[in-house]
C-alpha positions in Angstrom: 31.3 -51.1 38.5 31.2 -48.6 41.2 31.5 -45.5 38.4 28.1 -47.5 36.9 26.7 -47.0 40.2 27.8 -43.9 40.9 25.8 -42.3 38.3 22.9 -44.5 38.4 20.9 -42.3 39.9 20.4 -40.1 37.1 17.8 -42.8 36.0 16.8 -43.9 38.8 15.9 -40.7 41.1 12.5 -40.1 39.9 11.6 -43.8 40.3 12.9 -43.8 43.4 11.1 -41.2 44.8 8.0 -42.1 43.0 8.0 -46.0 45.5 8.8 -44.0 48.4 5.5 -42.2 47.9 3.9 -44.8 46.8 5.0 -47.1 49.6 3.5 -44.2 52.6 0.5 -43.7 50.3 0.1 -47.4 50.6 1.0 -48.0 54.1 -1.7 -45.1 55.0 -4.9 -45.9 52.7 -4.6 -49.3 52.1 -4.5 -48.9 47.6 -2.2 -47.7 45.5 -1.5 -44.5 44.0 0.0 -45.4 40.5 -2.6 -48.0 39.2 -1.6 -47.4 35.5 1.8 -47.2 36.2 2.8 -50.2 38.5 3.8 -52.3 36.6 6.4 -50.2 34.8 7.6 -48.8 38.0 8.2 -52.4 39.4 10.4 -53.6 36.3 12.5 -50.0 36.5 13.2 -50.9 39.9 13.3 -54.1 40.2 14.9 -55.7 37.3 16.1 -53.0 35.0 19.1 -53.0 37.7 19.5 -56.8 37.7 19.4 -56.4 33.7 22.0 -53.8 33.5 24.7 -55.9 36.2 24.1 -58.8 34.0 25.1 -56.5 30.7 28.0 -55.3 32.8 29.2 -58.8 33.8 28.6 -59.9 29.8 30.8 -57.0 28.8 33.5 -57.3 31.6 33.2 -61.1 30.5 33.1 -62.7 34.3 30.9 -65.3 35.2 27.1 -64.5 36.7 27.0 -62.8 40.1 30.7 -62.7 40.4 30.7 -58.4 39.8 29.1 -58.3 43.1 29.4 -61.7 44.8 32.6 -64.2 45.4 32.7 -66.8 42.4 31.3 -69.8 44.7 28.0 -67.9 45.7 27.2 -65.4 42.7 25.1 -67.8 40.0 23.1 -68.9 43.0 22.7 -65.9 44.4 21.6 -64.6 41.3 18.9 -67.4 40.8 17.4 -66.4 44.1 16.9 -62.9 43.2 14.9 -63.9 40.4 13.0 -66.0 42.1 12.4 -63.4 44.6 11.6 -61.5 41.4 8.9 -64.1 40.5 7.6 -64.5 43.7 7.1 -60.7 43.8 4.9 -60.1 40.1 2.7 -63.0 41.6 1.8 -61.5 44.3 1.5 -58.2 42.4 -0.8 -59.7 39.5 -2.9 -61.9 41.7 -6.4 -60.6 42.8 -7.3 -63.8 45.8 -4.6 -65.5 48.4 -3.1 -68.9 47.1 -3.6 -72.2 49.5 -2.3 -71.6 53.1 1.4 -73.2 52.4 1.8 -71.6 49.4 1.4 -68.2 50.8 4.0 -69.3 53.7 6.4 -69.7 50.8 5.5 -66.7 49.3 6.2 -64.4 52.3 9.4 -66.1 52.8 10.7 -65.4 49.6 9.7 -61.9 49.9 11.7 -61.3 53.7 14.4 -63.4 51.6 14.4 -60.7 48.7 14.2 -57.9 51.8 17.5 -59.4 53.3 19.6 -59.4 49.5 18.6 -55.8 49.3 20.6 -55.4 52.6 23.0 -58.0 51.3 23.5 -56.3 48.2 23.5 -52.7 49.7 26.6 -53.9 52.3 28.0 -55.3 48.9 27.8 -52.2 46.8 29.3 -49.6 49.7 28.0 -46.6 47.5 25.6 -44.6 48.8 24.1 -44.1 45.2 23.5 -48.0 45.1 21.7 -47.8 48.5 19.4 -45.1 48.1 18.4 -45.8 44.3 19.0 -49.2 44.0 18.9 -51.3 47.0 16.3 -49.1 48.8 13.4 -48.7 46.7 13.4 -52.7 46.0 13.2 -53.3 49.7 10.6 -51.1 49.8 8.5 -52.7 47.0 8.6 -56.0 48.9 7.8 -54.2 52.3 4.9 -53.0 50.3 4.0 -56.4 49.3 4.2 -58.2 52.4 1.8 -55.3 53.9 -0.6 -56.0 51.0 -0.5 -59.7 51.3 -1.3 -59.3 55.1 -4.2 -56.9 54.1 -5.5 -59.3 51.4 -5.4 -62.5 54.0 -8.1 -60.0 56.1 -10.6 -59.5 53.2 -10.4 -63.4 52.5 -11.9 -65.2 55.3 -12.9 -68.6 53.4 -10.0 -69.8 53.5 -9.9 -73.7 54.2 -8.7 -75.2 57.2 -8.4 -79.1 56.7 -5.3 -80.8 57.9 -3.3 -79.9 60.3 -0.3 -78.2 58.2 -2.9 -76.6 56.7 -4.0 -75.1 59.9 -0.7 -74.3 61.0 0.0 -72.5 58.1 -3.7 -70.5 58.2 -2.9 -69.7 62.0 0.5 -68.7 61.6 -0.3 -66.1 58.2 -3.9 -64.8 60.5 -1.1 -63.9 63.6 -0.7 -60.0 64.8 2.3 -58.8 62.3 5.2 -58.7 64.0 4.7 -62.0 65.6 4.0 -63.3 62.2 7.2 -61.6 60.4 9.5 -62.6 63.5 7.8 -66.7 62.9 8.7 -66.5 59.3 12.8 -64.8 60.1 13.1 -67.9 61.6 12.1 -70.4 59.0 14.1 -68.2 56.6 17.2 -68.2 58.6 19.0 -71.2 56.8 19.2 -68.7 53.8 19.4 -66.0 55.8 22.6 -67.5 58.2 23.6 -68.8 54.6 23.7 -64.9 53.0 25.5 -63.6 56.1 28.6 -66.5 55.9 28.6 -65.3 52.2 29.2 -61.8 53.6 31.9 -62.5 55.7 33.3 -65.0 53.1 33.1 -61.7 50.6 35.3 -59.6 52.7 37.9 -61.9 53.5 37.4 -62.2 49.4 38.6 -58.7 48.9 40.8 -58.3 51.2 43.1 -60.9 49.9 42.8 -59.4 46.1 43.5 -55.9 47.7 
């Protein structure tokens, strides 16, 4: 696995660098720079990766999410990245912001699908994996969480009936670091949950070493 990674960044290094511009180009003028090329930027990051450890776990004929994950938390994990996955090309094809609870959701998954990155980046202890793997994801769903703060701004009409509804609207309209610090904490289940799986992993490989 780690000789996979090792030399993954032979086709990953120009995609790599091409989000980190991207992401700053973003973060500075408030568009982005590849328009055409999105799309297929996003999929070589984000799930080209996630295609090629399921090949590897297929071919070393172990069970989902068990190459980089203990046996008890890999098929789960593994079905939260994808949803992560999901969550992000919704918010990357969508033009206007969903209803108030929805978007909540939405946000979460994408802190949720920042904190695997890190997960996976402790898990992969290569700095190959970190840099052209784990890093340029994270940065795609920085990116998005900047873009769906942006696009909450340019759509005032949103309603306000109910008062989850309202809590919702007032929580997503807060300053952003209050806001990503609100929504840390109602991720923290999974988040508390990712970090017992960490600590589950290394006594997991210790006792095989």
């Amino acid at each position: 696995m780690k000789d996979v990674i090792n030399y993954y960044w032979i086709i990953s290094g120009f995609p790599t660098l091409l989000v980190i511009i991207e992401f700053f180009y973003f973060i500075n003028n408030d568009k982005r720079l590849l328009r055409w090329g999105t799309v297929a930027l996003e999929i070589m990051i984000l799930v080209i990766p996630l295609a090629l450890l399921r090949k590897y776990e297929t071919a070393s004929d172990v069970s989902i999410g068990t190459a980089l994950f203990p046996p008890a938390y890999g098929q789960f994990i593994f079905m939260l990245i994808i949803l992560c996955l999901l969550v992000y090309f919704y918010c990357s094809c969508r033009k206007r912001m969903g209803a108030p609870l929805l978007e909540v959701l939405v946000n979460c998954f994408l802190l949720i699908g920042i904190a695997l990155n890190i997960v996976i980046a402790i898990q992969l202890a290569s700095l190959s994996g970190i840099f052209f793997i784990c890093l340029p994801a994270a940065l795609l769903f920085v990116l998005m969480l900047v873009h769906n703060h942006r696009l909450l701004k340019s759509n005032t009409d949103q309603p306000a009936e109910g008062r989850q509804i309202t809590t919702c609207l007032y929580l997503l309209q807060m300053r952003p670091v209050a806001k990503v610090l609100l929504l840390v904490i109602l991720c923290l289940p999974v988040i508390v949950w990712l970090i017992k799986m960490l600590v589950v992993s290394t006594s997991y490989s210790y006792y095989n070493y």
